[in-house]
C-alpha positions in Angstrom: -198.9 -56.5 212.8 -198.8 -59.4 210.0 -201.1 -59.6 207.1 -202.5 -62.5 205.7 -204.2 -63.3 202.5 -206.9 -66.2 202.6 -208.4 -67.6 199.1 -211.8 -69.0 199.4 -212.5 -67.3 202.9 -216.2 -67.1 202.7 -217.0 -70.1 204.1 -215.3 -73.6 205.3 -211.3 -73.8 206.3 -210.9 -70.4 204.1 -213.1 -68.7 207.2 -212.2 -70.7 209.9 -208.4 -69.8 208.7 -209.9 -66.0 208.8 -211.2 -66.3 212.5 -208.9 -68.0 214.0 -205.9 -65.5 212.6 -207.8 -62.6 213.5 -208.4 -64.1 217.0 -204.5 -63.7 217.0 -203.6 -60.3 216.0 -203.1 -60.8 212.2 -204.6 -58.3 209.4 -206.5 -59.7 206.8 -207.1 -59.4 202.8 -209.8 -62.5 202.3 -210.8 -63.4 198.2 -213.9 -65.2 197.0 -216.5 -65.0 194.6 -219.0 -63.6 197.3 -218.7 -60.0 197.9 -222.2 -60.0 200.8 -220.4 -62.8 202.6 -216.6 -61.2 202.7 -218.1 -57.9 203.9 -220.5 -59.4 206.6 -217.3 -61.7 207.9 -214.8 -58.5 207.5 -217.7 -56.5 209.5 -217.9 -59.0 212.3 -213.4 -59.7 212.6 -213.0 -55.5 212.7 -215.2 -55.2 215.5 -214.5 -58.6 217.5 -210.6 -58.2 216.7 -209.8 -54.5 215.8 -208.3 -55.3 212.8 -207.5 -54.4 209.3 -209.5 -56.4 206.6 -209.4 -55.4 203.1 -212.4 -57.7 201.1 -211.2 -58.2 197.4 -214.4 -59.6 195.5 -212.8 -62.2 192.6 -213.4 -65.5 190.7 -210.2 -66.5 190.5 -211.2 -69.6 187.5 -210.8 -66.3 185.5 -207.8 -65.8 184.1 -207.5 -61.9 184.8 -208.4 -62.6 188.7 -205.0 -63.1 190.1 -203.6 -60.5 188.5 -206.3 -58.0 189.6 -205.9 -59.4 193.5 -202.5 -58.8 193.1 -202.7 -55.0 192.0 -205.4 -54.5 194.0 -202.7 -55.2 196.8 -200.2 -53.0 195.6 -202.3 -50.0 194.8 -203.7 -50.1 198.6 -199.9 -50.8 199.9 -200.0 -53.9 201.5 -197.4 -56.2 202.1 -198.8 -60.1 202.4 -196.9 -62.2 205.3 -198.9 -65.2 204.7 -200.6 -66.4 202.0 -203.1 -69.1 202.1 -204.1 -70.3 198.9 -207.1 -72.4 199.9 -209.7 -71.7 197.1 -211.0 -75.5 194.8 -213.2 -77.5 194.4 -214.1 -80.9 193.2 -216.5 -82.7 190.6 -217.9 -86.5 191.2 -218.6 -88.1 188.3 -217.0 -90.5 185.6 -214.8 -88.1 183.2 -216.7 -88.7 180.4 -219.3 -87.5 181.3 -219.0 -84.4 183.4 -219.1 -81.0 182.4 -215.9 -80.3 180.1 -215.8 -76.4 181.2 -215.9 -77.5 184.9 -213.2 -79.7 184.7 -210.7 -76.8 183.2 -212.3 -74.7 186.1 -210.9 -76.5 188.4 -207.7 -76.6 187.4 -207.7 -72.9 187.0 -209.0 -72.7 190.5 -206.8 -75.6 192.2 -203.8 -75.2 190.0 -202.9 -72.3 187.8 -204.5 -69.5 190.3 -202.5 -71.5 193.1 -199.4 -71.2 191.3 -199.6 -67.7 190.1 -200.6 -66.2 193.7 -197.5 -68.0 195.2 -195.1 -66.8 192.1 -196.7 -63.1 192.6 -195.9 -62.9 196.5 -193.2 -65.4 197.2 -190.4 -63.7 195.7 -191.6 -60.3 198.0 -190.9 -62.9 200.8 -187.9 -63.7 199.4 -186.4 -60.7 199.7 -187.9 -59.7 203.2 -186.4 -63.3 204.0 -189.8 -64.0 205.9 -193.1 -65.0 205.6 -195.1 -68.2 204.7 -197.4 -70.1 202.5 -200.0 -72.4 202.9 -201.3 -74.7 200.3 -204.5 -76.9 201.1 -204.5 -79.8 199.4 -206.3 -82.9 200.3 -205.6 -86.1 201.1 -206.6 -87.1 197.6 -203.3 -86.4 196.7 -201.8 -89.3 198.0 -203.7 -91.5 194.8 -205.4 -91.3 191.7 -209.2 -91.5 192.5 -212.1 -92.5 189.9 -214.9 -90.3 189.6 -212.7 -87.9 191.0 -210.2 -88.0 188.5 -209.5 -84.0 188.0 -209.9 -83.2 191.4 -207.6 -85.8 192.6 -204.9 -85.3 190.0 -205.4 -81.6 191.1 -204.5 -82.0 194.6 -201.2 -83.9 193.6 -200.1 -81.5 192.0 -200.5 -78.9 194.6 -198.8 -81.3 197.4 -195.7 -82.2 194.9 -195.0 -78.3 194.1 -195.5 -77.2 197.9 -193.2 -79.8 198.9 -190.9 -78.6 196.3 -191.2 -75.1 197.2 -190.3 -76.1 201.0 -187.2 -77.6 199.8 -186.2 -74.2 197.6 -187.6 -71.6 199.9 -186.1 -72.5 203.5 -182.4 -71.0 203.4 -184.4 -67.5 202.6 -186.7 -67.9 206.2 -189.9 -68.4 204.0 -191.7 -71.5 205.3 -194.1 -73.7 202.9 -196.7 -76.1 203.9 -199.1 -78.3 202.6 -202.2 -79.4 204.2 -204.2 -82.6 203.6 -207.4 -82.7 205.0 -209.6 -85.8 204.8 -213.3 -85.4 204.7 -214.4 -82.2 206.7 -217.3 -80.8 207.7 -217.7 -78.5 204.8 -219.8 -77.8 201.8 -217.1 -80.1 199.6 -219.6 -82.6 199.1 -222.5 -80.7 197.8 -220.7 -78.2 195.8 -219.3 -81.6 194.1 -222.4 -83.2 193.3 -221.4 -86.1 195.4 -224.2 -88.9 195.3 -226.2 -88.5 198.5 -225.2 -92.1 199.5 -221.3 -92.0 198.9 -221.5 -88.4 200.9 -223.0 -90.4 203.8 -220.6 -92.6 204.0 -217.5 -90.4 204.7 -216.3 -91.9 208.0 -214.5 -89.4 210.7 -215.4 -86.1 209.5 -213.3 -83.2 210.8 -213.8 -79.4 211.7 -212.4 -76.9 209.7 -211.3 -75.6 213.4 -209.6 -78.8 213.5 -207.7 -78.1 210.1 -206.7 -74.8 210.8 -205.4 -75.7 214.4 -203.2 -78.5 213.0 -202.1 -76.7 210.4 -200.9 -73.5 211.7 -199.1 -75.7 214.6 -197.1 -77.8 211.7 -196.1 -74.4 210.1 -194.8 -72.7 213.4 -192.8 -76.5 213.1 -191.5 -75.9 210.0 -192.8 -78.8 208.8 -193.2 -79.7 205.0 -196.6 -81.3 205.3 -199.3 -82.2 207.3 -202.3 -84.9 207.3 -205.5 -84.0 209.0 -208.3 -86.3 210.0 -209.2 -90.1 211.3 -206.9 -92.7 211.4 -209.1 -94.4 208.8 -207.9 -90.8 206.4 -203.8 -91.6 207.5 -204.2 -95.0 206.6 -205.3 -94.4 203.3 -202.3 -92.2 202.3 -200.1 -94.8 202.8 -202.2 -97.7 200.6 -199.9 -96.5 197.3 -196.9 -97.4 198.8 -197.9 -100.4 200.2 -200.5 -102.2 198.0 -200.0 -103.1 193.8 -201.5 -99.8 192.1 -203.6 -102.1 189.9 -205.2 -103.5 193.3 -205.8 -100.1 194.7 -207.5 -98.5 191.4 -209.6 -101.1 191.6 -210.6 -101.2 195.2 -210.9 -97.0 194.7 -213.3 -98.1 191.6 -215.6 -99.9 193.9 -215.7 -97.5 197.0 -216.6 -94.4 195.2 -218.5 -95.8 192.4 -222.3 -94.3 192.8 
């Protein structure tokens, strides 16, 4: 039976990703902050599933957290088929003026903990020549975004190295993916600080069911990436290569200026 490890499964896509691979047969090791609501999900997948799931309790914007996942793996023998790095989080406001601590946090959280995860468990798949990685990204990645400047920037990043890694990894049988959600019916917005207004006014909101089930169809694909969301969400991953960057900063400027 497979194992998969899930970042940021207490809630949102991280425990829709949990549910859904349960629902199909696959162990589980889910990571988050919240130790109450990783047991009461593992309690509720053993019994509706009959499977393994090993809870590992971490804050992975700390710099010792991935390493401790990581032994905590080895020490109870388990070998990770899939790893699903889906832990972030964003921060609205104009750089300046937000929270200088929270901005490095996230890119501890969306970055550095991304990359370490995937360099402690790829090269095991590697060598097994088998097993995947997804990365969730967003579909800010596709443009620089004010008032989100970190998180956006962030989210680059993690599509540019997944796509890489697709390229690198496939002649061993280990598939890479990035996903790009657009908005989605999640706690993104809150945990953001997103004025109440701007949250509003996210257009074609998806389910993390949605995500989950578009994703894990573009992996068994072998796809490099996929987009999930409206048509209004596409669209606007292909405005950068289409309209004068100048033009789209400042049409970005207006739309998610509070």
């Amino acid at each position: 039976m497979p194992t998969a490890l899930i970042t940021g499964a207490s809630g949102g896509i991280g425990k829709s990703f949990a549910q859904k691979l349960a629902a199909q047969n696959t162990n589980l090791i889910i990571v988050a902050r919240s130790e109450d609501k990783l047991n009461a999900l593992a309690q509720q997948l053993r019994e509706q599933h009959n499977i393994q799931v090993d809870v590992i309790a971490k804050d992975l914007t700390q710099p010792s957290a991935v390493q401790e996942v990581f032994d905590a793996t080895v020490a109870k023998g388990l070998t990770v088929d899939l790893l699903i790095n889906n832990a972030g989080f964003g921060d609205y406001g104009e750089f300046v003026q937000t929270d200088g601590d929270r901005q490095v946090q996230m890119v501890q959280l969306n970055n550095v903990a991304l990359v370490d995860l995937t360099h402690r468990f790829l090269p095991q798949m590697r060598v097994r020549r088998s097993g995947s990685i997804i990365n969730v990204s967003s579909i800010a990645a596709f443009q620089p975004i004010p008032y989100l400047s970190v998180y956006a920037a962030s989210k680059a990043f993690v599509r540019s190295f997944s796509e890489a890694l697709w390229a690198e990894n496939r002649r061993y049988g280990v598939r890479v993916l990035v996903v790009c959600p657009g908005p989605t019916e999640t706690n993104f917005f809150n945990e953001a600080n997103f004025p109440p207004a701007l949250a509003r006014n996210a257009q074609g909101m998806t389910t993390p069911e949605e995500v989950v089930d578009q994703t894990l169809k573009a992996l068994d694909e072998g796809r490099v990436n996929v987009v999930v969301g409206s048509i209004a969400s596409k669209f606007l991953t292909k405005l950068s290569s289409i309209v004068p960057r100048e033009t789209l900063l400042n049409l970005l400027e207006k739309q998610f200026k509070s």
